[in-house]
Biopython code that builds the backbone (N, CA, C, O; Angstrom):
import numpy as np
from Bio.PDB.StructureBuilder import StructureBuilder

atoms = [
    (1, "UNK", "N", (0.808, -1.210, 0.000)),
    (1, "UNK", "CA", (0.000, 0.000, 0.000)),
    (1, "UNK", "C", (0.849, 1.272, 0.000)),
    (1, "UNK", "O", (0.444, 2.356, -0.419)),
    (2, "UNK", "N", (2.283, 1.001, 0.599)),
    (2, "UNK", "CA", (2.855, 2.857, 0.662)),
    (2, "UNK", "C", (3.025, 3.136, -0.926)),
    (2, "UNK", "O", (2.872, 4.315, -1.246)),
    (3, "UNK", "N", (3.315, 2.235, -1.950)),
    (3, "UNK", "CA", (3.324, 2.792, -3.193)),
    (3, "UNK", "C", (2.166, 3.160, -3.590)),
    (3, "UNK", "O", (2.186, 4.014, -4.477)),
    (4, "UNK", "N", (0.831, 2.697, -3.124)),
    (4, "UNK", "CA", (-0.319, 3.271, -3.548)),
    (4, "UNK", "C", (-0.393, 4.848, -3.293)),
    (4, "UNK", "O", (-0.970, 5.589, -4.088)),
    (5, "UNK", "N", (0.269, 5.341, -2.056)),
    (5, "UNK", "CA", (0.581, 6.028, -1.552)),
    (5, "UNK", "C", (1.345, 7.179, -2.352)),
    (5, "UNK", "O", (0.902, 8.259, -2.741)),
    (6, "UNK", "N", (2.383, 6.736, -2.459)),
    (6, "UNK", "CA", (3.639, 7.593, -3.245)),
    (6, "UNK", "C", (2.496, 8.248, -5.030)),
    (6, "UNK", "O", (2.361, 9.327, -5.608)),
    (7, "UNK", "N", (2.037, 7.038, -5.206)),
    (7, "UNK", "CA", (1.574, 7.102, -6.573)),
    (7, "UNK", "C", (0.403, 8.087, -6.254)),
    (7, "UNK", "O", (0.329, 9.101, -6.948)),
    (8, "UNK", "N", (-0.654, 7.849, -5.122)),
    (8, "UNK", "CA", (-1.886, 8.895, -5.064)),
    (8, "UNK", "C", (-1.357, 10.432, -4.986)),
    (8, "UNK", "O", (-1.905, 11.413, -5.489)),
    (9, "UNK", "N", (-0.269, 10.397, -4.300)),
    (9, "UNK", "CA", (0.110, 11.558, -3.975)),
    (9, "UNK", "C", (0.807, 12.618, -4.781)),
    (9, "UNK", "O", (0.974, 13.814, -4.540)),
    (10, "UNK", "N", (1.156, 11.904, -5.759)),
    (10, "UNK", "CA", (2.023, 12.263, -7.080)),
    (10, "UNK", "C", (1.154, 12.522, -7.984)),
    (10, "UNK", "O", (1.426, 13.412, -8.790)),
    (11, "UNK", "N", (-0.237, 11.742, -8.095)),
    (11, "UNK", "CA", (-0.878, 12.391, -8.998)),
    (11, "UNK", "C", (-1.637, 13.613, -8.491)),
    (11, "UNK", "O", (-1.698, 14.790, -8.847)),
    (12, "UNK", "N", (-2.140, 12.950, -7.614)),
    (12, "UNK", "CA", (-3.144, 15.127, -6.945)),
    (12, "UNK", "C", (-2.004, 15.987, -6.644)),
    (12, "UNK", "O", (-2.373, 17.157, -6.541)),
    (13, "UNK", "N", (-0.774, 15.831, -6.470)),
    (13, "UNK", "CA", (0.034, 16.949, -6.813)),
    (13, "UNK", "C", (0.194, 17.291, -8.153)),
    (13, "UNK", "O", (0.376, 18.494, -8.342)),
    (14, "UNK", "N", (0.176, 16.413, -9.359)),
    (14, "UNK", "CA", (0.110, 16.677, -11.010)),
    (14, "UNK", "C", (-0.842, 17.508, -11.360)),
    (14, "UNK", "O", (-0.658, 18.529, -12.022)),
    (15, "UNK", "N", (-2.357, 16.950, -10.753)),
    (15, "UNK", "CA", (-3.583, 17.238, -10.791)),
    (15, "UNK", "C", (-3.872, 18.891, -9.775)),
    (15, "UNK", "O", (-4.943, 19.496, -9.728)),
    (16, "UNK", "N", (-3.104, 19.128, -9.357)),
    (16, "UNK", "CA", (-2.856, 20.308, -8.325)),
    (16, "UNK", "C", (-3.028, 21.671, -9.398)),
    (16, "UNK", "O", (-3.752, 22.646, -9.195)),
    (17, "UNK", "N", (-2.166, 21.435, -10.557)),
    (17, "UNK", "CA", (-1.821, 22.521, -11.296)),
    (17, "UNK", "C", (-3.193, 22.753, -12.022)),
    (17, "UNK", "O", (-3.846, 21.759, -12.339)),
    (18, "UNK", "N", (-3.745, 24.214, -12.349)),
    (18, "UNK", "CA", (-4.767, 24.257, -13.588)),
    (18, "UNK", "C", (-4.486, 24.054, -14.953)),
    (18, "UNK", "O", (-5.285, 23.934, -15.881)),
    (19, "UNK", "N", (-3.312, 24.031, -14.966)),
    (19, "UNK", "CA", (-2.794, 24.054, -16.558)),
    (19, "UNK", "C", (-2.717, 22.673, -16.896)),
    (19, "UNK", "O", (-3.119, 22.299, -17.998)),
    (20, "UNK", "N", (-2.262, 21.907, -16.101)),
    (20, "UNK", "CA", (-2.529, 20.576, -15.851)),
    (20, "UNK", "C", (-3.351, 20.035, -16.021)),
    (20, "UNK", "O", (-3.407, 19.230, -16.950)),
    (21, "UNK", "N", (-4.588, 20.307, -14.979)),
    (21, "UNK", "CA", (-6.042, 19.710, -15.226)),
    (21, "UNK", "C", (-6.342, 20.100, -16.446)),
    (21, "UNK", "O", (-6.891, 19.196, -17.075)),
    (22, "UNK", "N", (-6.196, 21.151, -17.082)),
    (22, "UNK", "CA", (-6.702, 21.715, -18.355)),
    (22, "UNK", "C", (-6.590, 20.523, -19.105)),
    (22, "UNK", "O", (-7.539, 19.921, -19.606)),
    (23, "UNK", "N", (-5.227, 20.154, -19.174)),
    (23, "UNK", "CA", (-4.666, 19.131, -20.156)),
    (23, "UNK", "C", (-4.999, 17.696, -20.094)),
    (23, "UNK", "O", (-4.542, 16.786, -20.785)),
    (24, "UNK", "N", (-5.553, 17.666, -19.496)),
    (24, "UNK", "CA", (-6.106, 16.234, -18.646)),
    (24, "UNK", "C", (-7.572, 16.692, -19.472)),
    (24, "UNK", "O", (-7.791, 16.296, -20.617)),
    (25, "UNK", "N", (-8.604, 17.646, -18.661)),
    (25, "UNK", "CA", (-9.453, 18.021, -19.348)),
    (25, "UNK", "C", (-9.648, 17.688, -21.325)),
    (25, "UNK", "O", (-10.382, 16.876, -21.889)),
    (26, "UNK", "N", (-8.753, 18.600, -21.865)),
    (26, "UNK", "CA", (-8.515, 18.467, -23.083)),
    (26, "UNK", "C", (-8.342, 17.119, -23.855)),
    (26, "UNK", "O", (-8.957, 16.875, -24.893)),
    (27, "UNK", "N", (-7.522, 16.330, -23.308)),
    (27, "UNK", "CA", (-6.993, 14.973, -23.982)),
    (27, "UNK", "C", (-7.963, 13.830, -23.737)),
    (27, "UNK", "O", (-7.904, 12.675, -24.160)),
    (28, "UNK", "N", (-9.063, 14.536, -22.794)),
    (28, "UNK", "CA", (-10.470, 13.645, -22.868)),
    (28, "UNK", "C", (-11.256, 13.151, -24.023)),
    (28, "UNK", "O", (-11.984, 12.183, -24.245)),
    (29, "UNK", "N", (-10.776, 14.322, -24.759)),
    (29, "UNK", "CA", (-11.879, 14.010, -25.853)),
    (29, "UNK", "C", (-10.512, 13.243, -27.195)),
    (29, "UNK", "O", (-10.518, 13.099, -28.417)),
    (30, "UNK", "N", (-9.673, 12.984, -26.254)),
    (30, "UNK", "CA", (-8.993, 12.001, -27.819)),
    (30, "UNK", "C", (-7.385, 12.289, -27.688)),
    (30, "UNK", "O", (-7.138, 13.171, -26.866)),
    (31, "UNK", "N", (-6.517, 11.855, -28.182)),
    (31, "UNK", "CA", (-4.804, 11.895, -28.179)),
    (31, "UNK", "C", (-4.717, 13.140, -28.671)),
    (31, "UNK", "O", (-5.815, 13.541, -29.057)),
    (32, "UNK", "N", (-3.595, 14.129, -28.848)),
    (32, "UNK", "CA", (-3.450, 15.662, -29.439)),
    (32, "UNK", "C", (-1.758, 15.466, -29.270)),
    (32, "UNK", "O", (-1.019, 15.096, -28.358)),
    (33, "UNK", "N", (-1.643, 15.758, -30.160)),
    (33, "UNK", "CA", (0.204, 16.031, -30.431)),
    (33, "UNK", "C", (0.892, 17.231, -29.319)),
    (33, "UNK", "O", (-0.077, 17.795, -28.811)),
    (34, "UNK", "N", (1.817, 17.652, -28.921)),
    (34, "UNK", "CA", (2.136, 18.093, -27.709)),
    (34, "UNK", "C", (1.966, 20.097, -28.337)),
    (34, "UNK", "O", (1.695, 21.067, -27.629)),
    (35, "UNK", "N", (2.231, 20.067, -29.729)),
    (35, "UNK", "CA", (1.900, 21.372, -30.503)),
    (35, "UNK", "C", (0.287, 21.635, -30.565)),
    (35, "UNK", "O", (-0.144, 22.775, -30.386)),
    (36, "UNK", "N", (-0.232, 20.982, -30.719)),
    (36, "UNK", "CA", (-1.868, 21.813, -30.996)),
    (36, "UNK", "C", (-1.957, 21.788, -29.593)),
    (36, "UNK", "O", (-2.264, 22.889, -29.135)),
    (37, "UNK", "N", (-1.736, 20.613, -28.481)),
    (37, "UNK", "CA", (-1.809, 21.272, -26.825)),
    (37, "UNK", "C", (-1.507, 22.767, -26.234)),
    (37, "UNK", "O", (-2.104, 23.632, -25.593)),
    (38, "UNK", "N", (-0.101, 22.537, -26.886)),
    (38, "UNK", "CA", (0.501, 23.959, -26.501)),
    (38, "UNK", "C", (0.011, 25.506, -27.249)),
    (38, "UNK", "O", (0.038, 26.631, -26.748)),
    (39, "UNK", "N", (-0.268, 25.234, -28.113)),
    (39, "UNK", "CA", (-1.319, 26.364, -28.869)),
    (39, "UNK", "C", (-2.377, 26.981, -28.061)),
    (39, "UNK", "O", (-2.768, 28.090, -28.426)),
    (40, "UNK", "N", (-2.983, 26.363, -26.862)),
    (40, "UNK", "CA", (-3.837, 26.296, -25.872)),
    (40, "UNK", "C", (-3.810, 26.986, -25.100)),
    (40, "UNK", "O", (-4.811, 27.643, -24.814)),
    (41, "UNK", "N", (-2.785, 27.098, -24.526)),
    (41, "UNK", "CA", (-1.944, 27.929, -22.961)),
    (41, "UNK", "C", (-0.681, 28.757, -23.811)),
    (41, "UNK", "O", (0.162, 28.674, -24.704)),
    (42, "UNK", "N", (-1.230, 29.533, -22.855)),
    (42, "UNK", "CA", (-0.268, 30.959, -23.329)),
    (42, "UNK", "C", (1.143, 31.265, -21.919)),
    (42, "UNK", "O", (1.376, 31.829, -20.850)),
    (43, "UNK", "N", (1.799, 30.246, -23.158)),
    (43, "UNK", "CA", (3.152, 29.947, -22.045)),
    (43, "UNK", "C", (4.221, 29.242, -23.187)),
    (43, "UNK", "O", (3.856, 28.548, -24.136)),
    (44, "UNK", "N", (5.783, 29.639, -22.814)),
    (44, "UNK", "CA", (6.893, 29.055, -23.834)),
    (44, "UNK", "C", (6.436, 27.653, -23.939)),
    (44, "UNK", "O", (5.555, 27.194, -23.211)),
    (45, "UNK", "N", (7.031, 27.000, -24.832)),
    (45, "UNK", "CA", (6.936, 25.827, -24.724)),
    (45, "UNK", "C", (7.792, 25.410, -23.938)),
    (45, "UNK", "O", (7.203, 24.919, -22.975)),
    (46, "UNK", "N", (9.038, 25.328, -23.808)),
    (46, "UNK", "CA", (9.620, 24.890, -22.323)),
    (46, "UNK", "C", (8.979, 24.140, -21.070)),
    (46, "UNK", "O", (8.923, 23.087, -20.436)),
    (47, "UNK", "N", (8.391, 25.888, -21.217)),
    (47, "UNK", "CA", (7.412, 25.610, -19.500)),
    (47, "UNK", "C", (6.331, 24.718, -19.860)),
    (47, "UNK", "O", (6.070, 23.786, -19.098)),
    (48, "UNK", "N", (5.688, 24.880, -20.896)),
    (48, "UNK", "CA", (4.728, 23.794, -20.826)),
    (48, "UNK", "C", (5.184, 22.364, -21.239)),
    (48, "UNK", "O", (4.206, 21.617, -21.227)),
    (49, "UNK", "N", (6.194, 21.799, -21.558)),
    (49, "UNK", "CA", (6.183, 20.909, -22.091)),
    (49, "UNK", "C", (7.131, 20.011, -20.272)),
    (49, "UNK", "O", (7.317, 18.817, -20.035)),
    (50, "UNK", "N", (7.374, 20.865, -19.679)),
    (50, "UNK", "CA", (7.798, 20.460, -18.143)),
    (50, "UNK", "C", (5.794, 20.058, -17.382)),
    (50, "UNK", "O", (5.634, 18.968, -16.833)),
    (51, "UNK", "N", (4.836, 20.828, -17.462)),
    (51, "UNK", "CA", (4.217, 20.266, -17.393)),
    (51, "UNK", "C", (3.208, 19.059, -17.689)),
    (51, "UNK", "O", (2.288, 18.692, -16.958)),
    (52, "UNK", "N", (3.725, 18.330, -19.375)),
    (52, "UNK", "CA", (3.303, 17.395, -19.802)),
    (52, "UNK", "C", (4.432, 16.306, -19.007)),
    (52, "UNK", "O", (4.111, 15.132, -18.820)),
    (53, "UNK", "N", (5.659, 16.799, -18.612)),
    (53, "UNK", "CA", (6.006, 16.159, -18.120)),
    (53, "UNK", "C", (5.840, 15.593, -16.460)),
    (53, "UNK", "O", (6.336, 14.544, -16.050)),
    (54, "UNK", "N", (5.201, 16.348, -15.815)),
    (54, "UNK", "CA", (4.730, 15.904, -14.714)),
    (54, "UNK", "C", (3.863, 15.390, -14.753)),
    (54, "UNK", "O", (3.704, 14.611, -13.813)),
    (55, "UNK", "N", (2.660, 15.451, -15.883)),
    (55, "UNK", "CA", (1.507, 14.594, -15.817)),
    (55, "UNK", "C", (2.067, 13.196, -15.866)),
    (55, "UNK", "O", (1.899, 12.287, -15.054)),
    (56, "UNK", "N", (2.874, 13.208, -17.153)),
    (56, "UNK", "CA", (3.803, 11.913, -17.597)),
    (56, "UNK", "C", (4.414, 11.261, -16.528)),
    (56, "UNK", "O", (4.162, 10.063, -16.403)),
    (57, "UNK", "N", (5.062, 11.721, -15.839)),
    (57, "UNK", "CA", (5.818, 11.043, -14.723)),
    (57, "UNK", "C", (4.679, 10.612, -13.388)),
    (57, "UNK", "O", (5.003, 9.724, -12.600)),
    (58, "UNK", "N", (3.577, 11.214, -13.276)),
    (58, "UNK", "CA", (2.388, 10.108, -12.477)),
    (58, "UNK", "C", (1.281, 9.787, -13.130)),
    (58, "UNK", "O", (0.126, 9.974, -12.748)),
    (59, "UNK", "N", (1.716, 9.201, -14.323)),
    (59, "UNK", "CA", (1.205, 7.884, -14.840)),
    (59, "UNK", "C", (-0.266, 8.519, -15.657)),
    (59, "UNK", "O", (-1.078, 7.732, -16.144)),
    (60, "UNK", "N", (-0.460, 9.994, -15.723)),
    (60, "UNK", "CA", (-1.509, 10.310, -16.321)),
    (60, "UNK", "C", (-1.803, 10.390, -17.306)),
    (60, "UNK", "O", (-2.884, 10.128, -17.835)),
    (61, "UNK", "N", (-0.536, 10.909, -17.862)),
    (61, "UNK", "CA", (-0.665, 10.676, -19.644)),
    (61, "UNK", "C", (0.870, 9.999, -20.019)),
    (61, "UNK", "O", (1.942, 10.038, -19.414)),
    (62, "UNK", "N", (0.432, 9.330, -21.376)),
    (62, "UNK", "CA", (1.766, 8.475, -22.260)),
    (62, "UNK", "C", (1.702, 9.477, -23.739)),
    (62, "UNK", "O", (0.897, 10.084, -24.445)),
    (63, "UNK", "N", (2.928, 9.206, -23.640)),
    (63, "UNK", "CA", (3.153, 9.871, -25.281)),
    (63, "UNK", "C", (3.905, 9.050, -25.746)),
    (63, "UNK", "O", (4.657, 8.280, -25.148)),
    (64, "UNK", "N", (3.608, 9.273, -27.645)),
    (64, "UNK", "CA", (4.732, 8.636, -28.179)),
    (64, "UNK", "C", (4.965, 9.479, -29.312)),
    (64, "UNK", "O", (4.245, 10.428, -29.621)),
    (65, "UNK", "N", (6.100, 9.068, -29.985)),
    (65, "UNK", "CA", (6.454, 9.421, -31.062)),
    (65, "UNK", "C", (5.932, 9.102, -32.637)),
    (65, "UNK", "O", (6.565, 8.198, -33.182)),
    (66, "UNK", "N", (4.908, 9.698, -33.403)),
    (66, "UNK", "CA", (4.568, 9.437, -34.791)),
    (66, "UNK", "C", (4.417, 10.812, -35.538)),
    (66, "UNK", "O", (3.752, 11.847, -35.518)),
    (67, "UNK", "N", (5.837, 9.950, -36.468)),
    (67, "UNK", "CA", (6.402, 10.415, -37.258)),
    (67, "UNK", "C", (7.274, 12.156, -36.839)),
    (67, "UNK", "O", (8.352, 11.842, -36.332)),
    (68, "UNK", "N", (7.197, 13.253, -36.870)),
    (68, "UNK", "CA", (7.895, 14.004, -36.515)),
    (68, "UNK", "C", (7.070, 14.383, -34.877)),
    (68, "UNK", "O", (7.671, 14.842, -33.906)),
    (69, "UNK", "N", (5.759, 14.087, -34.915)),
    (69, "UNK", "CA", (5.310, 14.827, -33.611)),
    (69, "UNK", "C", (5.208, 13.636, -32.395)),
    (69, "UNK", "O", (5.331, 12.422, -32.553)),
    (70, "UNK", "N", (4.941, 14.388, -31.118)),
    (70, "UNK", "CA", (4.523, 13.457, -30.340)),
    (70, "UNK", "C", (3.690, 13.707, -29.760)),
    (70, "UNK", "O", (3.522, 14.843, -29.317)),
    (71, "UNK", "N", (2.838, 12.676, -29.552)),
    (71, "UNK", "CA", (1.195, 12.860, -29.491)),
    (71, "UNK", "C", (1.061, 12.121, -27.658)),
    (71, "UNK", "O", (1.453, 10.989, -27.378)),
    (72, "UNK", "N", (0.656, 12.744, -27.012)),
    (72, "UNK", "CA", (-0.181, 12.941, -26.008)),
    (72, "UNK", "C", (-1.823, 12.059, -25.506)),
    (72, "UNK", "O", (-2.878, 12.587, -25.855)),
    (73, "UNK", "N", (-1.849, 10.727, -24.690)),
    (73, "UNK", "CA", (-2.807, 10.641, -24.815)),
    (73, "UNK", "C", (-3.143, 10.515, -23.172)),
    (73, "UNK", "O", (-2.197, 10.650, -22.397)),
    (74, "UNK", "N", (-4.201, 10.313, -22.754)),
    (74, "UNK", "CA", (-4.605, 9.962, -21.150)),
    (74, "UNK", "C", (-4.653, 8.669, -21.116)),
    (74, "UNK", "O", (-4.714, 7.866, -22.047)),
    (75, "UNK", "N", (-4.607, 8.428, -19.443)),
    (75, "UNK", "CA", (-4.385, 7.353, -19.271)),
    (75, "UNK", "C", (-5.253, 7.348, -18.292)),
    (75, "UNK", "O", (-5.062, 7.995, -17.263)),
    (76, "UNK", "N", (-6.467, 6.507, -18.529)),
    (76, "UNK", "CA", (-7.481, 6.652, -17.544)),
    (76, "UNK", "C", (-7.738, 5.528, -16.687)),
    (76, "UNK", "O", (-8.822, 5.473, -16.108)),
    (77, "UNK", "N", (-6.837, 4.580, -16.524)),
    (77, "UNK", "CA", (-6.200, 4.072, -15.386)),
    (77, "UNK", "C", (-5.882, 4.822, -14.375)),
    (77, "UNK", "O", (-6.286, 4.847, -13.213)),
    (78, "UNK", "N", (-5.093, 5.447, -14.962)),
    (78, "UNK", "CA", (-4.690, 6.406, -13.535)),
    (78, "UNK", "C", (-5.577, 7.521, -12.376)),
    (78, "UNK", "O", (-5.416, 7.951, -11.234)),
    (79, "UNK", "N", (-6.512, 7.635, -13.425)),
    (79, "UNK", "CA", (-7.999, 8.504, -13.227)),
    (79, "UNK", "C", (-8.568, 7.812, -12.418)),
    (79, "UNK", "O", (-9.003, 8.370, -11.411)),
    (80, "UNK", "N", (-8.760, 6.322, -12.592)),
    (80, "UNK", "CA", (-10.131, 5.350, -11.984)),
    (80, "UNK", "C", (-9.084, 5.095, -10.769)),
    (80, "UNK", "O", (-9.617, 4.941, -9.670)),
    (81, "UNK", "N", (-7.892, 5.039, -10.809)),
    (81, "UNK", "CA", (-7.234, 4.670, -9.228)),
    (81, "UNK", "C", (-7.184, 6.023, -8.449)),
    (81, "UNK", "O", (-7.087, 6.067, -7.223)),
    (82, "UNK", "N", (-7.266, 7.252, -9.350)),
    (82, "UNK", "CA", (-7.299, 8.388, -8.073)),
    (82, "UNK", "C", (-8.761, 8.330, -7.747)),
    (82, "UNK", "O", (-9.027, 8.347, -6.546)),
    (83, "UNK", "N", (-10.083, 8.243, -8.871)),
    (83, "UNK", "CA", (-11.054, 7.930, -8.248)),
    (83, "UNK", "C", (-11.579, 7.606, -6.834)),
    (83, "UNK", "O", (-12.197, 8.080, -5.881)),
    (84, "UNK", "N", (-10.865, 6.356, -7.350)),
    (84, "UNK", "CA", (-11.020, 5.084, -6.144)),
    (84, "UNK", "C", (-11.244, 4.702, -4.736)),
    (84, "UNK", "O", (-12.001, 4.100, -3.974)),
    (85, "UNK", "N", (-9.668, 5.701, -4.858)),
    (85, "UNK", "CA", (-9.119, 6.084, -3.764)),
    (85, "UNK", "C", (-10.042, 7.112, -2.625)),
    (85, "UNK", "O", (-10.139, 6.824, -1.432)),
    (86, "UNK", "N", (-10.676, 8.335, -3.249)),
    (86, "UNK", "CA", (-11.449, 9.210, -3.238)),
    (86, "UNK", "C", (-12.661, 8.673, -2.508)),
    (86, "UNK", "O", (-13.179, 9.018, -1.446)),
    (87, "UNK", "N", (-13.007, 7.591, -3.510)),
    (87, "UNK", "CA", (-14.467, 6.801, -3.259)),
    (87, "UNK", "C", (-14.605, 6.012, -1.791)),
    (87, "UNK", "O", (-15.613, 5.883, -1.097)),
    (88, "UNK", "N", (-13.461, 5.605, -1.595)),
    (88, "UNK", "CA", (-13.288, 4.936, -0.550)),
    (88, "UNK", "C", (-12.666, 5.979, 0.855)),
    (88, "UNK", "O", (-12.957, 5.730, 2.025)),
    (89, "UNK", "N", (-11.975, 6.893, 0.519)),
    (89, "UNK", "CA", (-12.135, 7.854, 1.890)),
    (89, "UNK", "C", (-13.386, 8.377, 2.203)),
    (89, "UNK", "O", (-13.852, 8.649, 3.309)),
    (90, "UNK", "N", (-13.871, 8.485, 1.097)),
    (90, "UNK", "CA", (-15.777, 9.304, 1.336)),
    (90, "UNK", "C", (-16.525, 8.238, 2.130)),
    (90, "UNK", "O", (-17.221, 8.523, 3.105)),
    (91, "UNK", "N", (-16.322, 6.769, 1.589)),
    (91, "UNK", "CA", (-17.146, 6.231, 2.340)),
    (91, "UNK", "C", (-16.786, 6.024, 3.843)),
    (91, "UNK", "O", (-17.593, 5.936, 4.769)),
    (92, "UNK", "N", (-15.492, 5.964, 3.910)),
    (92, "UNK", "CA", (-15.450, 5.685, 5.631)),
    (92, "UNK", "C", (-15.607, 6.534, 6.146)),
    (92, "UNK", "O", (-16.058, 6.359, 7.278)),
    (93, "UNK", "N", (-15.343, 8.088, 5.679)),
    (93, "UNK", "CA", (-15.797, 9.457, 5.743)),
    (93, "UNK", "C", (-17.570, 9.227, 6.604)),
    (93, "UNK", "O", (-17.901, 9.155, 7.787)),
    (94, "UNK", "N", (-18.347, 9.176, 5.307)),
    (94, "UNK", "CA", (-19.456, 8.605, 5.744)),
    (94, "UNK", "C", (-20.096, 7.977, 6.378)),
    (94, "UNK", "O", (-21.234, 8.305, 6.714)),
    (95, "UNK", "N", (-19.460, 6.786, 6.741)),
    (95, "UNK", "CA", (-19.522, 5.735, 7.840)),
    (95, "UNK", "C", (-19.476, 5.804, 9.104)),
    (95, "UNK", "O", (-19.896, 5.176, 10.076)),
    (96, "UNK", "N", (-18.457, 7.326, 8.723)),
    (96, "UNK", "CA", (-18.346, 7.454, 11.054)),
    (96, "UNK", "C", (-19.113, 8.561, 10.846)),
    (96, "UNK", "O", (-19.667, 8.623, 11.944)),
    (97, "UNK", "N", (-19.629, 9.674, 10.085)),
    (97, "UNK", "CA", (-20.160, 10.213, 10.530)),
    (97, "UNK", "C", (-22.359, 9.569, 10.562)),
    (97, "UNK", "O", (-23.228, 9.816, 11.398)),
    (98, "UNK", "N", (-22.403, 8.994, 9.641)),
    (98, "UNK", "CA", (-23.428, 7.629, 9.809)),
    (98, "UNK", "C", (-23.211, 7.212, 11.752)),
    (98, "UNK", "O", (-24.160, 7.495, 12.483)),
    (99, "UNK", "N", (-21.885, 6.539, 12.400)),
    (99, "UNK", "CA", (-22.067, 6.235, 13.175)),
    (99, "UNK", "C", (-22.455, 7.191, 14.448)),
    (99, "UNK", "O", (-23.147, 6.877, 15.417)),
    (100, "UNK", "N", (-21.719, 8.641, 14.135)),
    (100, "UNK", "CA", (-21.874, 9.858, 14.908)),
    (100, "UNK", "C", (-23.799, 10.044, 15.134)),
    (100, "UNK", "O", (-24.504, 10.291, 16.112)),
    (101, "UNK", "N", (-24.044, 9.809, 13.863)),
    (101, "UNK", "CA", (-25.694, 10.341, 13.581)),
    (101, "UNK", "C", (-26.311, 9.604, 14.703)),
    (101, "UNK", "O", (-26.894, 10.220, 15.596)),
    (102, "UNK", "N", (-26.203, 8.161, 14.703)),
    (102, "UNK", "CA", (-26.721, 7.108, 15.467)),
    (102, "UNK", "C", (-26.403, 7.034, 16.675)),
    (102, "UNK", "O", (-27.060, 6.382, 17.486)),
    (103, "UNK", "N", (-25.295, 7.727, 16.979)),
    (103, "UNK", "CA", (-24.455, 8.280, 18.541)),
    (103, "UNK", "C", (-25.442, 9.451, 19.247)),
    (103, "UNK", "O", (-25.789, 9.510, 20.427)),
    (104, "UNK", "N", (-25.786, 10.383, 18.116)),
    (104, "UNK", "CA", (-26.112, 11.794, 18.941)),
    (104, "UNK", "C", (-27.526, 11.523, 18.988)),
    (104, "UNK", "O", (-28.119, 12.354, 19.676)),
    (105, "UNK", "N", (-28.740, 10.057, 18.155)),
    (105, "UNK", "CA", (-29.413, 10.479, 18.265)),
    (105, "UNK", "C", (-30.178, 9.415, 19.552)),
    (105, "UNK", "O", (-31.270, 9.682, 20.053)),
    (106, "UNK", "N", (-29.445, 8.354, 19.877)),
    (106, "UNK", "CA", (-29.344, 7.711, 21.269)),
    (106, "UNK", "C", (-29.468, 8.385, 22.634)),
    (106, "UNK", "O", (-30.244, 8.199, 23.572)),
    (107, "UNK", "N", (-28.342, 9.319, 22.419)),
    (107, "UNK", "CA", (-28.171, 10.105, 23.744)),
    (107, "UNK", "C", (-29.357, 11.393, 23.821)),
    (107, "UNK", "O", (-29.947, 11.634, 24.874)),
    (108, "UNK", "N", (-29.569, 12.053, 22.739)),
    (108, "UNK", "CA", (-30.988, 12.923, 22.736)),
    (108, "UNK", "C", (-32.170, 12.042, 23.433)),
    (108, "UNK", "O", (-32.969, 12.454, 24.274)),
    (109, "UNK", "N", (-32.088, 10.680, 22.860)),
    (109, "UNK", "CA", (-33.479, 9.830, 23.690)),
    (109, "UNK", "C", (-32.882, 9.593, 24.844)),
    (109, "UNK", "O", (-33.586, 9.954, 25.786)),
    (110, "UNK", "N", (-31.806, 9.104, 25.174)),
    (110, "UNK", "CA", (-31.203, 9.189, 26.877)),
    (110, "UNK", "C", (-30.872, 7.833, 27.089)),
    (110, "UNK", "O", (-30.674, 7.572, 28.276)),
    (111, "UNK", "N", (-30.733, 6.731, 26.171)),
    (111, "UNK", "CA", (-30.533, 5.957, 25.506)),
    (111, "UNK", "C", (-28.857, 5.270, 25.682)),
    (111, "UNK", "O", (-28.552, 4.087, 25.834)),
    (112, "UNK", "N", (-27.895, 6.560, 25.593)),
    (112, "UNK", "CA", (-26.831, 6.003, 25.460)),
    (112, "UNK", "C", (-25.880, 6.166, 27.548)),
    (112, "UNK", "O", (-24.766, 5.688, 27.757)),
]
sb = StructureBuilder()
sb.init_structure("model")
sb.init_model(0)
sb.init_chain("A")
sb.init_seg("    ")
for serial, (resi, resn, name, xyz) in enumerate(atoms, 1):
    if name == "N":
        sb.init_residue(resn, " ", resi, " ")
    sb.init_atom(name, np.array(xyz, "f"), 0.0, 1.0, " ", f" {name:<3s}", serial, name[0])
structure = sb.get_structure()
């Protein structure tokens, strides 16, 4: 589990940035070469292409190389495990405060 860890944490820090999510956003609707991305955000390419690289490095998006460009796609694996993750703090989230509900409403009847 601590790599689940290392890995959750690496992506909501990826996912942290707006320019980021943008790009995440964007590559929803299909792969995009790293040039029509960058056409997008009004920033050198440098800087933006350091942020395709942080998506890249926690597992959010893969690129490859065809023919001179390189194309950009999501990886929505990585989406359904930050999901997941999410889904399952909410519920235990839920669960104690479910148990709180059933706590406060015992002791109002005099119960507890």
């Amino acid at each position: 589990m601590p790599n689940d860890g290392i890995h959750i944490e690496t992506t909501f820090k990826a996912l942290a940035d707006p320019t980021r999510r943008a790009v995440v956003q964007t590559l929803i609707d299909g792969p995009a070469s790293v040039s029509q991305l960058a056409q997008l955000f009004d920033m050198a390419l440098p800087s933006f292409t350091q942020h395709l690289g942080v998506l890249e490095g926690a597992g959010l998006i893969a690129s490859e190389r065809r023919g001179r460009a390189r194309v950009c796609s999501l990886n929505l694996d990585a989406l359904r495990r930050a999901e997941d993750w999410l889904a399952m703090h909410r519920r235990e989230a839920e669960e104690r405060l479910d148990r709180l509900e059933a706590h406060l409403k015992q002791v109002e009847k005099g119960e507890a």
